[in-house]
C-alpha positions as CSV (number, residue, x, y, z in Angstrom):
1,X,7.6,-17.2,-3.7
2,X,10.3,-15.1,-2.0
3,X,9.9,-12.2,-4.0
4,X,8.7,-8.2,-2.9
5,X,5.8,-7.1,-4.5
6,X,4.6,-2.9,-4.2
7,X,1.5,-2.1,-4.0
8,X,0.4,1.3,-4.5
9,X,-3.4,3.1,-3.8
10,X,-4.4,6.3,-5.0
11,X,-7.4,7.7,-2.8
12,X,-9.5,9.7,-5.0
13,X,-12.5,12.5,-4.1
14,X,-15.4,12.6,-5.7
15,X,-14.1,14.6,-8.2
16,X,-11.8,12.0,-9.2
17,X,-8.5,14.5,-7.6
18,X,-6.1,12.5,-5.2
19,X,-6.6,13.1,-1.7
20,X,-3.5,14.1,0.2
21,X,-3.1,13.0,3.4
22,X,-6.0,10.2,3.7
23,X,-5.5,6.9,6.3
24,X,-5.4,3.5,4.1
25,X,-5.6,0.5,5.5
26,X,-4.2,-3.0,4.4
27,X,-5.4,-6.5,5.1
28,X,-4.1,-9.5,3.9
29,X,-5.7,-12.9,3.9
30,X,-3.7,-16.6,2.5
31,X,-0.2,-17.0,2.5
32,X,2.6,-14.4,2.6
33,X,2.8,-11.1,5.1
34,X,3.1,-7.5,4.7
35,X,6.8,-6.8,4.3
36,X,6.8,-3.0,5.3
37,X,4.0,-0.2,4.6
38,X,4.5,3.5,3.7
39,X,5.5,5.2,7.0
40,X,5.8,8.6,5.8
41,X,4.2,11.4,7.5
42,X,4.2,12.9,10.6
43,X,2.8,11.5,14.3
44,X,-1.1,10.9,13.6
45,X,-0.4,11.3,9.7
46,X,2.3,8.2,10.1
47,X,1.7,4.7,8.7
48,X,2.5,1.5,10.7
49,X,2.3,-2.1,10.5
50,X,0.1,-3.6,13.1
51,X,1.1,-7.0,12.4
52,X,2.0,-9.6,9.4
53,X,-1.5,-9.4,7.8
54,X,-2.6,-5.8,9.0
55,X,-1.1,-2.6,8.4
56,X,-2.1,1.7,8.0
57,X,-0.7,3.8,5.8
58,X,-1.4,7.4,4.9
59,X,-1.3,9.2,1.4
60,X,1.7,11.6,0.5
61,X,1.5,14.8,0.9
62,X,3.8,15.4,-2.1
63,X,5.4,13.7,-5.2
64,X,8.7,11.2,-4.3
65,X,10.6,8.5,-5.5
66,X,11.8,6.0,-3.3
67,X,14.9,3.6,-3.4
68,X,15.4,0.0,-2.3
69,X,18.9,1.0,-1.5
70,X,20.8,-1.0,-4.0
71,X,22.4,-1.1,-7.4
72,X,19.3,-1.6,-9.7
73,X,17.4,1.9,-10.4
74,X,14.6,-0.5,-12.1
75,X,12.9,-1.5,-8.8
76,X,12.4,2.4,-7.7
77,X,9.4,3.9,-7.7
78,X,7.8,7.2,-7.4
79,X,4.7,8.2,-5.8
80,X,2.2,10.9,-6.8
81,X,0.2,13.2,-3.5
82,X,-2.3,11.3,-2.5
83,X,-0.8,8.2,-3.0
84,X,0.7,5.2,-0.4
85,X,2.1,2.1,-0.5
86,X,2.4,-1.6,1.0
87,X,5.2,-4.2,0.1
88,X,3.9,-8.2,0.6
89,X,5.7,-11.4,0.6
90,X,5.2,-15.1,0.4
91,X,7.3,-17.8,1.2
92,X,4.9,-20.4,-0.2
93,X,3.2,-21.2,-3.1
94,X,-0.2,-20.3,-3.2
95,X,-2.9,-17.3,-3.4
96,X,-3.0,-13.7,-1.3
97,X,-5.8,-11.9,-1.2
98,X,-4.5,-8.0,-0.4
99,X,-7.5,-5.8,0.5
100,X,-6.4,-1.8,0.5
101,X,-9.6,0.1,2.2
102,X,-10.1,4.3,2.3
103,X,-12.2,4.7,4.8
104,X,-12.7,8.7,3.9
105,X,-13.4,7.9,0.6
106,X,-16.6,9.1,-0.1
107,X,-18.7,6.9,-2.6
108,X,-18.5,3.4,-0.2
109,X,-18.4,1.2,-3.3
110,X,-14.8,2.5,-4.1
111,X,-13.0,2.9,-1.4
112,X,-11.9,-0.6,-1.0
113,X,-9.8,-2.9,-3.6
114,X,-9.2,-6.3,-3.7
115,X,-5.3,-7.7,-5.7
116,X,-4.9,-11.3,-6.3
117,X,-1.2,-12.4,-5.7
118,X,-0.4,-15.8,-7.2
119,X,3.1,-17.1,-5.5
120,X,3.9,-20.1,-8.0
């Protein structure tokens, strides 16, 4: 408990070749809250938190690394185009259930993902 932990989701077509520019959207269900989502992009294209357990992102148009501002290069990351990402938190001990859903994805049985968080 207390500790960030990135998510990342990579919208694929049916060709299997990321999808640039694609809305995902993240729902969270038990303990903990969604810390901050990707809001890269521009107006429409922009992601945004909705509230604690519900938030939209959008995949990046091009390849990035991001910072968390501080000292320690080990907790950067860099995304690939057509990828986006969530950051979730728990105060508690317990279990989170993260769902990230692509509606546009276009075989229905894989555009949503379920990650188990255990906070002990």
């Amino acid at each position: 408990p207390g500790h960030q932990q990135v998510l990342v989701a990579t919208v694929y077509d049916k060709d299997g070749t990321p999808r640039r520019g694609r809305r995902v959207e993240w729902m969270l269900e038990g303990p903990g809250q969604i810390i901050e989502v990707d809001e890269s992009g521009w107006t429409a294209g922009r992601g945004y938190k909705v509230n604690p357990k519900y938030a939209v992102g959008y995949t990046n148009m091009f390849e990035h690394t991001f910072t968390r501002g501080n000292n320690d290069p080990g907790d950067d990351f860099t995304l690939a185009p057509g990828q986006t990402w969530c950051v979730v938190s728990s105060a508690v001990p317990g279990e989170t259930v993260v769902t990230a859903y692509a509606p546009g994805v276009f075989d229905w049985d894989k555009g949503r993902v379920n990650v188990r968080l255990t906070w002990g």
